[in-house]
Backbone as JSON Lines, residues from 0, in Angstrom:
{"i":0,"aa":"X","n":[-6.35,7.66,25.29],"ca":[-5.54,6.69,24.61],"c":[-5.7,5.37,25.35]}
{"i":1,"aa":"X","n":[-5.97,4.19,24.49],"ca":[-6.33,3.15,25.04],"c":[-5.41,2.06,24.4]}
{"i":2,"aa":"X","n":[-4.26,0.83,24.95],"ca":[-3.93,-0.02,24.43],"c":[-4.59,-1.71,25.0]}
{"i":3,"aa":"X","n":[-4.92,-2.09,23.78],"ca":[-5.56,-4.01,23.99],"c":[-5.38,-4.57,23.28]}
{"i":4,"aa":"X","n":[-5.39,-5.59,23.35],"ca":[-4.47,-6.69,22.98],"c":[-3.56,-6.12,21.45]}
{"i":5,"aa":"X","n":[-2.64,-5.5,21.93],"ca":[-1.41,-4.91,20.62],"c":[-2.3,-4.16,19.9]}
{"i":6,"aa":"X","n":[-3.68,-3.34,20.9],"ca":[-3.58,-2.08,19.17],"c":[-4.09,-1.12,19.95]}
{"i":7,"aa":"X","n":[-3.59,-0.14,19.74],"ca":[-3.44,1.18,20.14],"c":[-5.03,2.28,19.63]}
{"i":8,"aa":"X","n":[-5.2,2.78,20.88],"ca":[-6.41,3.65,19.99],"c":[-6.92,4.98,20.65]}
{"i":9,"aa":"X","n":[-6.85,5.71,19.63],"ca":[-7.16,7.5,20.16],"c":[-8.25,8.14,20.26]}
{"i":10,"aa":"X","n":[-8.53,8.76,20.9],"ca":[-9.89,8.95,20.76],"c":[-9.68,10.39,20.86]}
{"i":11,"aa":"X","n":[-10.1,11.53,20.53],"ca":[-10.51,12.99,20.32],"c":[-11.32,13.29,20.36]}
{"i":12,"aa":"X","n":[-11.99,14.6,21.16],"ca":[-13.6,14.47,20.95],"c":[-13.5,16.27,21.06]}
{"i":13,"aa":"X","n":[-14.13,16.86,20.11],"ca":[-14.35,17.9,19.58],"c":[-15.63,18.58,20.39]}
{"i":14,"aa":"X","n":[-15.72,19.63,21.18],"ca":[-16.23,20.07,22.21],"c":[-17.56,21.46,21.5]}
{"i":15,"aa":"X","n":[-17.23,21.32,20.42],"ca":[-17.67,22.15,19.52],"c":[-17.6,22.63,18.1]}
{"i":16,"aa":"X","n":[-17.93,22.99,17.49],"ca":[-18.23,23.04,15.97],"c":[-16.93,23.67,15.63]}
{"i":17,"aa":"X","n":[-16.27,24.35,16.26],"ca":[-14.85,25.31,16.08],"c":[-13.71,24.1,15.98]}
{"i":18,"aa":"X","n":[-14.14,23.16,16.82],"ca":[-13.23,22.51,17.35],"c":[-12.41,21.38,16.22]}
{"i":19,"aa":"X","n":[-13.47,20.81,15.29],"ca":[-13.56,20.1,14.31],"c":[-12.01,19.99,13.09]}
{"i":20,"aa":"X","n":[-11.97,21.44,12.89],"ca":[-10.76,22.1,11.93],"c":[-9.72,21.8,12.68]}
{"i":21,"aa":"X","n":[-9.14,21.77,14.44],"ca":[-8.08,21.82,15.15],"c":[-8.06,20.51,15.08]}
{"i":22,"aa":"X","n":[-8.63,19.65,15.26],"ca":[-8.72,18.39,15.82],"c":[-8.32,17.43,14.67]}
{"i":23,"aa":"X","n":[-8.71,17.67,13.46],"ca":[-8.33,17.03,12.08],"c":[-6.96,17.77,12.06]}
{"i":24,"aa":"X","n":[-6.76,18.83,12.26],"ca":[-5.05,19.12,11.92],"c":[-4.36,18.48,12.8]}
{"i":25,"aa":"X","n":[-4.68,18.13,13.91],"ca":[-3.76,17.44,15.24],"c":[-3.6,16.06,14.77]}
{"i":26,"aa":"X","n":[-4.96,15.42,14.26],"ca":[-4.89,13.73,13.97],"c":[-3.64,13.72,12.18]}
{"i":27,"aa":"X","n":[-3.87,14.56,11.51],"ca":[-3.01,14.41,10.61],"c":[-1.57,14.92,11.19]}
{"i":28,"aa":"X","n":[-1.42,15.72,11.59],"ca":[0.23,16.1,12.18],"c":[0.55,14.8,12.81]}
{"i":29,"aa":"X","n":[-0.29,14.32,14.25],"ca":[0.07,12.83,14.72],"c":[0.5,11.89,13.75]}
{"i":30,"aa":"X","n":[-0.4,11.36,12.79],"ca":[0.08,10.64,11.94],"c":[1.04,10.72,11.05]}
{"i":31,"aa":"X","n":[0.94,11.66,10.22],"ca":[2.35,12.43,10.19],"c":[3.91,11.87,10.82]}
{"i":32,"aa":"X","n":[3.36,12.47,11.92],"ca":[5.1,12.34,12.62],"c":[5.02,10.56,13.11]}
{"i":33,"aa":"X","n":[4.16,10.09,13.03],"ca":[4.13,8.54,13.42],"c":[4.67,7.64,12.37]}
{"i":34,"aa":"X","n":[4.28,8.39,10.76],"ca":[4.82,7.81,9.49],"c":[6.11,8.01,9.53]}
{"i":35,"aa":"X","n":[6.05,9.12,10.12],"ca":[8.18,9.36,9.75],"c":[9.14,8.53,10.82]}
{"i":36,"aa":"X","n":[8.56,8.74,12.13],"ca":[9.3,7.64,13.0],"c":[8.97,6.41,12.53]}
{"i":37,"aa":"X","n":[8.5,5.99,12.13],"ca":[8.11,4.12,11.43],"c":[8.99,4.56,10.64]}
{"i":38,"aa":"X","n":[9.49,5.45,9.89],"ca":[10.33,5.01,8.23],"c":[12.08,5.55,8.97]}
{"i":39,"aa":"X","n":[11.81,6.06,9.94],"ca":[12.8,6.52,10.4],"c":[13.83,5.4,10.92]}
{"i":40,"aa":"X","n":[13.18,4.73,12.18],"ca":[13.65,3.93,12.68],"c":[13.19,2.45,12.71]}
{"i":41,"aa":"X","n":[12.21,2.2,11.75],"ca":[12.03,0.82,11.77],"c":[11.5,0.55,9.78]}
{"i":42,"aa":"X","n":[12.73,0.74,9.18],"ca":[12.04,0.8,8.09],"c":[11.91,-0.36,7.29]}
{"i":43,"aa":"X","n":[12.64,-1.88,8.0],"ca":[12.17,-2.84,7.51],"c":[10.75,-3.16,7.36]}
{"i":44,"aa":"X","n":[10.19,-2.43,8.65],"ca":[8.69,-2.66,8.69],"c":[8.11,-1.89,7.51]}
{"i":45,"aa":"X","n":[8.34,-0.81,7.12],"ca":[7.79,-0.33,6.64],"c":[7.87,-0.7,5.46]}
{"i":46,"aa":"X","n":[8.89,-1.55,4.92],"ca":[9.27,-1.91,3.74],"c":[8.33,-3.27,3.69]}
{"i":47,"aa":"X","n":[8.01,-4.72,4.51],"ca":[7.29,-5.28,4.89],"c":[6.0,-5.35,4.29]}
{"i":48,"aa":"X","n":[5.6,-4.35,5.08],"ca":[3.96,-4.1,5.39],"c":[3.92,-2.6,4.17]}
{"i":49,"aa":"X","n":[4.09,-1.75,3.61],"ca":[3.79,-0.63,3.07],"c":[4.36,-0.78,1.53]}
{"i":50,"aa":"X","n":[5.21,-1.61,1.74],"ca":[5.87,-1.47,0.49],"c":[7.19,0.1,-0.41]}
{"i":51,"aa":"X","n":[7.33,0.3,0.97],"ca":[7.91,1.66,0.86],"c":[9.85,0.69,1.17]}
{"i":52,"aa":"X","n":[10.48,2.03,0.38],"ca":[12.38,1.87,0.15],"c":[12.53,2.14,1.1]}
{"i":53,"aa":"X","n":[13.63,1.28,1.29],"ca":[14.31,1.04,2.52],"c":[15.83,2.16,2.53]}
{"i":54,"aa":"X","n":[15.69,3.41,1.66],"ca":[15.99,4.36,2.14],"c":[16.01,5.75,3.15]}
């Protein structure tokens, strides 16, 4: 995990052909739970920038 100048970035690296299937379920669960804390606790932003209710 690397942060510069305000942007954040992940890197994963798949060690093998097995590895591929775990590694896409981990980057979607991450994002995932990253969408829900953004709508959770900052949902002006999300309303902003996504266009998503500010419910």
């Amino acid at each position: 995990m690397r942060l510069r100048n305000g942007t954040l970035s992940l890197t994963l690296e798949a060690r093998d052909a097995d590895d591929y299937a775990y590694c896409t379920r981990k980057i979607v669960n991450l994002t995932h739970e990253f969408f829900l804390f953004l709508n959770e606790y900052w949902a002006d932003y999300m309303w902003e920038n996504f266009g998503m209710n500010m419910e």
